[in-house]
KOLBALUM-975604 format. One line per 3 residues: number of its first residue (from 0); their letters; for each residue x, y, z of N, C-alpha, C, CB. Coordinates in pm, whole numbers, always signed. Last residue first. Glycine has a CB too. Example, Ala and Ser with C-alpha at 12.3 -4.5 7.8 and 13.67 -1.06 7.14 Angstrom:
KOLBALUM-975604
1) SA) +1285 -225 +708 +1367 -106 +714 +1290 +3 +787 +1408 -60 +572  +1319 -569 +780 +1230 -450 +780 +1320 -330 +780 +1131 -447 +905
***
This chain:
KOLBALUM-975604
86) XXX) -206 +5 -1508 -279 +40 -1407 -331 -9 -1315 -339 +79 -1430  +92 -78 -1715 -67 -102 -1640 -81 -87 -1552 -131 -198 -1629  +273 +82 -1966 +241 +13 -1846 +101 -4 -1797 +307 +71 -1752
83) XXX) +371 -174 -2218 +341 -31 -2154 +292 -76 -2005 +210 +67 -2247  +602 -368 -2324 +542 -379 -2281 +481 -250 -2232 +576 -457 -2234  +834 -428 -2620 +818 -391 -2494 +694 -341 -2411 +896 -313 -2489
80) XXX) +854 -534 -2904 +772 -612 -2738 +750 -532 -2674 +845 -709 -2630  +1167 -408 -2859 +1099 -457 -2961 +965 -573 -2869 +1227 -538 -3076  +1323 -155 -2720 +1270 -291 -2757 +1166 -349 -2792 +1281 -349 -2693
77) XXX) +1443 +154 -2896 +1286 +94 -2796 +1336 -67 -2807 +1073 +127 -2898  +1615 +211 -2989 +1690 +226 -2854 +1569 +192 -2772 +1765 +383 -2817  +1691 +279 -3262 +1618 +396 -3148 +1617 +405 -3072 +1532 +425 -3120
74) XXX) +1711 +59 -3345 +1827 +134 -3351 +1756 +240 -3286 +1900 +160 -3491  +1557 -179 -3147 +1611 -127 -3254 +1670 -53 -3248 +1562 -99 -3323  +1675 -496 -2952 +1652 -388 -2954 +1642 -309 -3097 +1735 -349 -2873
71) XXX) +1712 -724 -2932 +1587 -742 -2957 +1561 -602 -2977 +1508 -816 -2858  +1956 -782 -2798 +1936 -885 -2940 +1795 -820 -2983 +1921 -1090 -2907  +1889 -700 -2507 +1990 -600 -2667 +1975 -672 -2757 +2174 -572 -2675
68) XXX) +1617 -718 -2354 +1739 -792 -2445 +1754 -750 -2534 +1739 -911 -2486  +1503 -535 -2071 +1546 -546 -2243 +1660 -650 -2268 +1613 -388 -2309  +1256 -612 -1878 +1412 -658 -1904 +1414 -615 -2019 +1461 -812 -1896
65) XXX) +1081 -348 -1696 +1111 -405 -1820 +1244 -441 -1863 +1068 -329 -1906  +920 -234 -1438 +1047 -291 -1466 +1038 -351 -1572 +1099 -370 -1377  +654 -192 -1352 +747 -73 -1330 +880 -105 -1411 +780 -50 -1164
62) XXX) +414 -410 -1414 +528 -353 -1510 +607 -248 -1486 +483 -318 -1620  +123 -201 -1209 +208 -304 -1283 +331 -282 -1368 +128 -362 -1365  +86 +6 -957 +149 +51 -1098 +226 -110 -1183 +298 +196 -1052
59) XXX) -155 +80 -740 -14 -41 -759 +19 -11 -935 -78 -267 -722  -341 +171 -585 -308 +284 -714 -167 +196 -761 -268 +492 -652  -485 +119 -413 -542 +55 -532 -468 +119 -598 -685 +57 -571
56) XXX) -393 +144 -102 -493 +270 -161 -557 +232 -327 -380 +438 -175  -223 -70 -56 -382 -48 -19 -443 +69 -45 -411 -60 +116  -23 -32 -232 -105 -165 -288 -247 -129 -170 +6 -362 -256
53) XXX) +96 +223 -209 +11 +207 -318 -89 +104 -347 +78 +205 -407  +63 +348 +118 +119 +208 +25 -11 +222 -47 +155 +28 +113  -37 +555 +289 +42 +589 +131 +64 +478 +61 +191 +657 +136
50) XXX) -178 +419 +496 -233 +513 +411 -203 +540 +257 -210 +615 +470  +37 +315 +600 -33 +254 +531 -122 +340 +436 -92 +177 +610  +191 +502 +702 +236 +383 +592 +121 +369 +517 +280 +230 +653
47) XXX) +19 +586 +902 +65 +698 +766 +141 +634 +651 +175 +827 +818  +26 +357 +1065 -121 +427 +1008 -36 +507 +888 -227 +554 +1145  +274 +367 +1133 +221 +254 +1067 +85 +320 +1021 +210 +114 +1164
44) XXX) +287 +615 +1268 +382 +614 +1198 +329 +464 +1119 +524 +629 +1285  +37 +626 +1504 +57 +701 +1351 +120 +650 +1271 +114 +816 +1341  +95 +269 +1642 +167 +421 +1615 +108 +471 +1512 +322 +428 +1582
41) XXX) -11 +7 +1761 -59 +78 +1635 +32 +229 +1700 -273 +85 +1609  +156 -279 +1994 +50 -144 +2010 +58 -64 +1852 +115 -14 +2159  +250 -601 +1846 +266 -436 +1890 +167 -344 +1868 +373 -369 +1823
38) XXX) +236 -780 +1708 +136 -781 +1798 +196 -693 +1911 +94 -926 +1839  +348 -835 +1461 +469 -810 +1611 +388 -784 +1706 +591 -672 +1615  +201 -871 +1235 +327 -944 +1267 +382 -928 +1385 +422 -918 +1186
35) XXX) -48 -731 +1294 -10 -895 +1303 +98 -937 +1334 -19 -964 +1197  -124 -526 +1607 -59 -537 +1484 -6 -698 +1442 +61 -434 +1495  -376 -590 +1756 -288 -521 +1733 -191 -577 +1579 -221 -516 +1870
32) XXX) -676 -376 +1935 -662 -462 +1783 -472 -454 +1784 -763 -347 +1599  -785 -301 +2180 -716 -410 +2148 -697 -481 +2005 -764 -489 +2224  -945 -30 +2124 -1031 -149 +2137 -927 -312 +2127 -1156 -132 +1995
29) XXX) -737 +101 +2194 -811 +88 +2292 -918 -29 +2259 -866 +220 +2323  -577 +76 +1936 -528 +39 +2084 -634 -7 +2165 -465 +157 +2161  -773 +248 +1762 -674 +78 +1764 -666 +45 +1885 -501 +68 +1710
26) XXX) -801 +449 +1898 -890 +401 +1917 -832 +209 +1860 -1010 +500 +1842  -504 +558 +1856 -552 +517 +2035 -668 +454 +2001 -590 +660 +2164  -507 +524 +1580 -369 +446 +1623 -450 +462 +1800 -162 +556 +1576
23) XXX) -673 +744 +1590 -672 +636 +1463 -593 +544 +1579 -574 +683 +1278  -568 +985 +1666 -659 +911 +1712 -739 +796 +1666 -719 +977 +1737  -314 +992 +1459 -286 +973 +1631 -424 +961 +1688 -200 +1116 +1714
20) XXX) -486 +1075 +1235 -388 +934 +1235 -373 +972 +1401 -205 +929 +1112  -821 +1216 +1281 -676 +1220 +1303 -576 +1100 +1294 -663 +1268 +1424  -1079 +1204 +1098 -1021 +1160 +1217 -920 +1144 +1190 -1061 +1065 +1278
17) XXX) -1226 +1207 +815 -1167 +1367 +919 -1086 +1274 +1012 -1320 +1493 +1035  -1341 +1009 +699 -1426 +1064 +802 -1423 +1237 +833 -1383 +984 +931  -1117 +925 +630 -1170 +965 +514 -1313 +1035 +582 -1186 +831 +400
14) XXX) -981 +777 +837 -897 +867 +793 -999 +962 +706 -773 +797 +716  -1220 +587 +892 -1181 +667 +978 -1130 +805 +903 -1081 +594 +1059  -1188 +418 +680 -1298 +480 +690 -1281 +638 +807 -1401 +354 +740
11) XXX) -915 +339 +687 -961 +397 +599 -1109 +496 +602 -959 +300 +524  -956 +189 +932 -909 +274 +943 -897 +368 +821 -823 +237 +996  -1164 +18 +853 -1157 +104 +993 -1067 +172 +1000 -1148 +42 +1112
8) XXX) -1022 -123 +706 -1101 -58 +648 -1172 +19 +748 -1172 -133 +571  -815 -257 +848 -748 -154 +738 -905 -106 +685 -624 -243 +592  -956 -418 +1033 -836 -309 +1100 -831 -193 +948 -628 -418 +1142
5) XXX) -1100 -580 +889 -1142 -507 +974 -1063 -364 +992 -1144 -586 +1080  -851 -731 +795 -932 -675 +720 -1024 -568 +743 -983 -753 +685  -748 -848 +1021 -685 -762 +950 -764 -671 +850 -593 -833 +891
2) XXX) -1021 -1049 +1099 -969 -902 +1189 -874 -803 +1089 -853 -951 +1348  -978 -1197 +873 -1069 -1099 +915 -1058 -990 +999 -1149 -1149 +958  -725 -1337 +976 -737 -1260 +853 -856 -1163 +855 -749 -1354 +735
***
């Protein structure tokens, strides 16, 4: 787990430096860090994931999804409760 932790803020730091995702993904490599689940060599193409996933940049949008129950609805068509969203 530490190492993972390592990996994503080394590479945040990196990206936010100037340094290129394709020299992001060789200095991975070269110092042997690899990927957890498939302990496959680092591609850009996982660096530029990651970059954009909302849950590691902090920007995760709680509540995207709200069940309505029609018993609960008013005639406007808000439910009644319904929840806003969180940041």
């Amino acid at each position: 787990m530490p190492e993972e932790v390592e990996a994503v803020k080394y590479i945040f730091k990196q990206y936010c430096s100037g340094v290129g995702i394709e020299r992001i993904a060789k200095n991975l490599n070269e110092k042997g860090v690899r990927l957890k689940k498939s302990n496959e060599l680092w591609r850009p193409y996982y660096i530029t994931r990651m970059l954009r996933n909302e849950k590691y940049i902090g920007d995760a949008l709680l509540q995207k999804r709200v069940s309505v129950n029609f018993k609960l609805v008013k005639n406007n068509g808000v439910a009644i409760g319904e929840n806003e969203e969180m940041f």
